[in-house]
N, C-alpha and C positions, 0 to 999 in steps of 0.2 A: 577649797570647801571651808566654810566658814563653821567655827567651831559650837555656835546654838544651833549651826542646821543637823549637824550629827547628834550631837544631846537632843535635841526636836525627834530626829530619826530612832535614836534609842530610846526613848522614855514613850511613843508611839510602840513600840517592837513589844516592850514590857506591858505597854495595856492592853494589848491584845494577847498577850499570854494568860497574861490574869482574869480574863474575859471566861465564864463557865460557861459550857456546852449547851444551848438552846437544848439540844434533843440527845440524851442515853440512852444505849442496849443495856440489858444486864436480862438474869436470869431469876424468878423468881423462887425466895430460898425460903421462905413461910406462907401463911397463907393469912398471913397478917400485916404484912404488906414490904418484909424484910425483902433487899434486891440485894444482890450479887450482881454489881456494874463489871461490862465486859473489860478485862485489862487488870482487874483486881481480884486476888487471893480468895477473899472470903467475905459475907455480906457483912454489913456493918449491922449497927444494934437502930440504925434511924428507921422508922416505919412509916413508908410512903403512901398516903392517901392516892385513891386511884377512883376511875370514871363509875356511875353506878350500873353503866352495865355492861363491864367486868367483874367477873370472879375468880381473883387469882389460885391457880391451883402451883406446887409446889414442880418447878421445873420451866414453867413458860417461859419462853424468848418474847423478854416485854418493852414498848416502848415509854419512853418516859418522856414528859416536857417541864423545862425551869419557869418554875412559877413564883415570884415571888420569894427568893432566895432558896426555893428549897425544887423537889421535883412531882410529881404528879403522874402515877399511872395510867399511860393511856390507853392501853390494852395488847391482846397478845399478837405475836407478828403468826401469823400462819405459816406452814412451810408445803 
């Protein structure tokens, strides 16, 4: 194996880590648009813009999609 095919192989392995999540869970923790992403402790202080016809209420299992570096509510998951 030729030693740019393995650096080629790792520096691919690393951009695809670094790559954020198309689509996140979390749960919503204000009604101002604070989320608590599933896997993390406590919601952050960022306030997520969300579709207009959602209305977040405090509790929803919500989906989210990356928009333009940041995320976008896209309404609640039913159960």
């Amino acid at each position: 194996m030729k030693p740019q095919y393995l650096i080629n192989i790792i520096k691919d392995i690393i951009h695809q880590e670094r790559q954020p999540e198309p689509f996140r869970l979390g749960k919503v923790a204000s009604t101002d648009g604070r989320v608590n992403f599933d896997g993390e402790q406590s919601a952050g202080l960022k306030k997520y813009k969300r579709l207009s016809n959602y209305t977040p209420s405090i509790g929803d299992r919500v989906l989210l999609a990356r928009v333009k570096g940041s995320y976008v509510i896209l309404g609640k998951i039913q159960k």
